[in-house]
N, C-alpha and C positions, 0 to 999 in steps of 0.2 A: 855635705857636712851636716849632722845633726843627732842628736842625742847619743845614735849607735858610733859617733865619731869616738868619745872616750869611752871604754873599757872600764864601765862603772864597777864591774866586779872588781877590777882586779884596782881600784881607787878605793874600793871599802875595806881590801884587805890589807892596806896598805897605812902607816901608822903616822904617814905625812899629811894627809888627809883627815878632817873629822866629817861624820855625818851631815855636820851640816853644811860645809864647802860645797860637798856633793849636790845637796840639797839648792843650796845656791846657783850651782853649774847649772842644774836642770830647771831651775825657776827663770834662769837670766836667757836657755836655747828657748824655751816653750814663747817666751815674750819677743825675741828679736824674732824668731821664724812664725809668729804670729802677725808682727808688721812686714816681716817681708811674704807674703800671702795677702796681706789685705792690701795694700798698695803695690808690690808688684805684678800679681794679679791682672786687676782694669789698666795698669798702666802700658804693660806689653797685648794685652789683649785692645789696645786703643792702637799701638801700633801698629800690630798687625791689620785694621781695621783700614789706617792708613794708607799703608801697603796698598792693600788689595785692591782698596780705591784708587790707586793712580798717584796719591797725593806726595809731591816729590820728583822725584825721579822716576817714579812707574816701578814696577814690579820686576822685571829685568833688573834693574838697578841697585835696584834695595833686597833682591834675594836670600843675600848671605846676614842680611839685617833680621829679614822677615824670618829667616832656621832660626837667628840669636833670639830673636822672642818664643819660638815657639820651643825654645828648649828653655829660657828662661819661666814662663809659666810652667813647663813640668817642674822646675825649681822649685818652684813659689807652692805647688801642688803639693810636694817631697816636703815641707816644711810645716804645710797644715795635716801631712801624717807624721810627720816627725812627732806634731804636736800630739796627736791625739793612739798614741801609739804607747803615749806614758798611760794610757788608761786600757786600753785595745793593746795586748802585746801581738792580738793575731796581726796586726799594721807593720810590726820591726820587720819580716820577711821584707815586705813591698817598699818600705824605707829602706833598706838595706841593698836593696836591687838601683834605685831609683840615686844614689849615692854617683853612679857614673854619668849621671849626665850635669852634675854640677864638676866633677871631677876631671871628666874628658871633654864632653859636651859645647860647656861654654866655654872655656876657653879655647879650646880648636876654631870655632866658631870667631873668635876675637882673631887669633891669629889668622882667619882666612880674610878677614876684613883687611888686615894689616898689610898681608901680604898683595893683596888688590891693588891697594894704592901705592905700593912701594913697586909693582910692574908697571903702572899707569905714569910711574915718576923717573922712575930708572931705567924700563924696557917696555916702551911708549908700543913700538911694533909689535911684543909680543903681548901686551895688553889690549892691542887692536884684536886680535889673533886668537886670543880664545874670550873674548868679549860677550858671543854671543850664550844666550840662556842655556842651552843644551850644556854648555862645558859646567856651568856653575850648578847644574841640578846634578851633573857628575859628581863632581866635589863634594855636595850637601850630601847625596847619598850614601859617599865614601865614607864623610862622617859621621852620618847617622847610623850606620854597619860598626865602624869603631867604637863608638858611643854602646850598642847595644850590647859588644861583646867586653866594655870595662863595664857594665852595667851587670852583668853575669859575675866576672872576676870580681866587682866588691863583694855581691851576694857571698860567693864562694869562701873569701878570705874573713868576711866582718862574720859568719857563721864557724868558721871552721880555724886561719892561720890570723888572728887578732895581728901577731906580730908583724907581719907582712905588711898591716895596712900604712905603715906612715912611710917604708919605700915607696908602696905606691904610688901613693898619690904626690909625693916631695919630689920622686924624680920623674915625673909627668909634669909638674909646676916650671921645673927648671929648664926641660928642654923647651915648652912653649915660652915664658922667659927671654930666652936666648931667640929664640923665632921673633918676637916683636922687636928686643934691641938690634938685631940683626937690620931689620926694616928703618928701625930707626935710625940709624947710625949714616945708612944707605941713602936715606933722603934725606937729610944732614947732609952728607956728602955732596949731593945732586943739587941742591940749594945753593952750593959757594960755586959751583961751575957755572959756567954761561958759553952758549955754542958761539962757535964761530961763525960773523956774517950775519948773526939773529939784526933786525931792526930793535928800536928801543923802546917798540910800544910792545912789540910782537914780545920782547924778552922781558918786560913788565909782566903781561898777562900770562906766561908761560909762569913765571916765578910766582906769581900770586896763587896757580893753582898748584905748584911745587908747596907753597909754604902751609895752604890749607891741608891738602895730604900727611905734610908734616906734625902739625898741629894736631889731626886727628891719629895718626897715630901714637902721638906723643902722649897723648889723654887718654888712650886705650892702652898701653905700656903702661901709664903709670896708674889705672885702675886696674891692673893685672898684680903690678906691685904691691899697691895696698889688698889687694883682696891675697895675694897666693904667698907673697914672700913671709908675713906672720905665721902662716901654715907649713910652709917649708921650714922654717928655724923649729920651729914646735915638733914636724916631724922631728928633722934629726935628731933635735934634743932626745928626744922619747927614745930613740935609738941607741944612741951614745948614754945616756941615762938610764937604759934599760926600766920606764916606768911615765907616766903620763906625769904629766909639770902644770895642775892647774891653773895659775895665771896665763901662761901661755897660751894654751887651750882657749880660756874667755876672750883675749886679745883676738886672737884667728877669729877666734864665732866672730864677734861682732865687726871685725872689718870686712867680714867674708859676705855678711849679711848686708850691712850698710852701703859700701863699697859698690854693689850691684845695681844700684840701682844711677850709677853716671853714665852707662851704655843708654838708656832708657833719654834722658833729658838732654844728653846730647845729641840723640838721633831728632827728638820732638823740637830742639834750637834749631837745628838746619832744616828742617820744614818750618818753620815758622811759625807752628804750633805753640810754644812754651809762654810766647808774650801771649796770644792770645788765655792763653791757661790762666797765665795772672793775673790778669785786667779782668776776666769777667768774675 
């Protein structure tokens, strides 16, 4: 999402709109994808640093963390040309391409976190089962294959079918959406069970890591919500309304923007990282 998200032509020629609205929309993307470049940036590139280090869980572990950062900096990347792209139109191509991996990218990425621990919670054997690295570098590859080819289909659609683009990207929102509350719901579920015969230490410490699972995906769902569901109502409008809905539009940017950056601080809370961050 980023500048070529609104359809500034067809906003100028349009009598709902004054110049300087316009003028506003593009003053307010240049500033929020300005901070999310300068701080999301070092912050997933300190992740990944962690990662790679061991620090945690090891690398195995944090895998499908360590893609989320690494597609988060191409975000963060896509936004310092989003920036400089109002000056440089030769930039909109490569923003426009760069458009799928905040669209597909991360969030596929969130929903394969989700779905990790909603096997780890609900289908304990089959999370033993493909546990080991080879299966998750499958997965990541998968993704990054889909990633590369809605990376093309923005190119295609924000150059050539404008119209197309708020299906797009609305009903990609909505099935990953349904993927988290899906999880969520699931380990919810799994949380009010308790097995038959468990001891009462043994079903303590089963439930405590049922509820952490739950907790993290409950904050990943609902950093999906804040970030996608402003963009999905904006789509449809646009659809149904046959025309772009400025305030909406601003609403999505900046939850889209801000939003991103709770992947980041809650991955840096559970290394233990975050208090260190504040204290010094």
């Amino acid at each position: 999402m980023n500048n070529s998200t609104v359809n500034f032509t067809t906003l100028e020629t349009s009598t709902n709109y004054t110049t300087q609205s316009i003028a506003s929309l593009k003053s307010l993307d240049i500033f929020l994808y300005s901070i999310g470049f300068l701080f999301g940036l070092p912050t997933h590139s300190y992740i990944i640093w962690l990662i790679v280090r061991g620090t945690g869980s090891g690398v195995s572990s944090e895998f499908f963390n360590l893609n989320l950062s690494v597609c988060e900096i191409a975000n963060s990347l896509n936004g310092l040309i989003s920036v400089l792209s109002v000056h440089l139109s030769s930039l909109l191509t490569l923003s426009n391409f760069l458009q799928g991996v905040g669209i597909t990218g991360r969030p596929l990425f969130q929903c394969l976190i989700c779905v990790e621990r909603y096997l780890a919670v609900v289908h304990p054997v089959t999370f033993l089962k493909y546990k080991p690295l080879r299966y998750r570098v499958i997965c990541c590859t998968a993704i990054w294959i889909i990633t590369l080819g809605s990376c093309f289909v923005c190119l295609i659609i924000l150059l050539n079918i404008m119209v197309a683009y708020p299906w797009f990207f609305s009903l990609q929102f909505l099935l990953y959406l349904s993927i988290q509350l899906f999880c969520l719901v699931a380990v919810l579920r799994a949380l009010k069970q308790s097995g038959p015969g468990e001891k009462r230490r043994e079903r303590k410490e089963e439930n405590h890591m049922k509820r952490r699972a739950f907790y993290l995906i409950l904050i990943t769902t609902g950093n999906l919500v804040i970030i996608y569901v402003p963009l999905i109502i904006t789509g449809f409008f646009s659809i149904m309304m046959k025309q772009n809905i400025l305030p909406l539009w601003i609403i999505g940017v900046v939850c889209y923007v801000l939003a991103g950056f709770v992947q980041p601080v809650l991955y840096l809370h559970r290394a233990g990282k975050l208090s260190c961050l504040c204290c010094s």
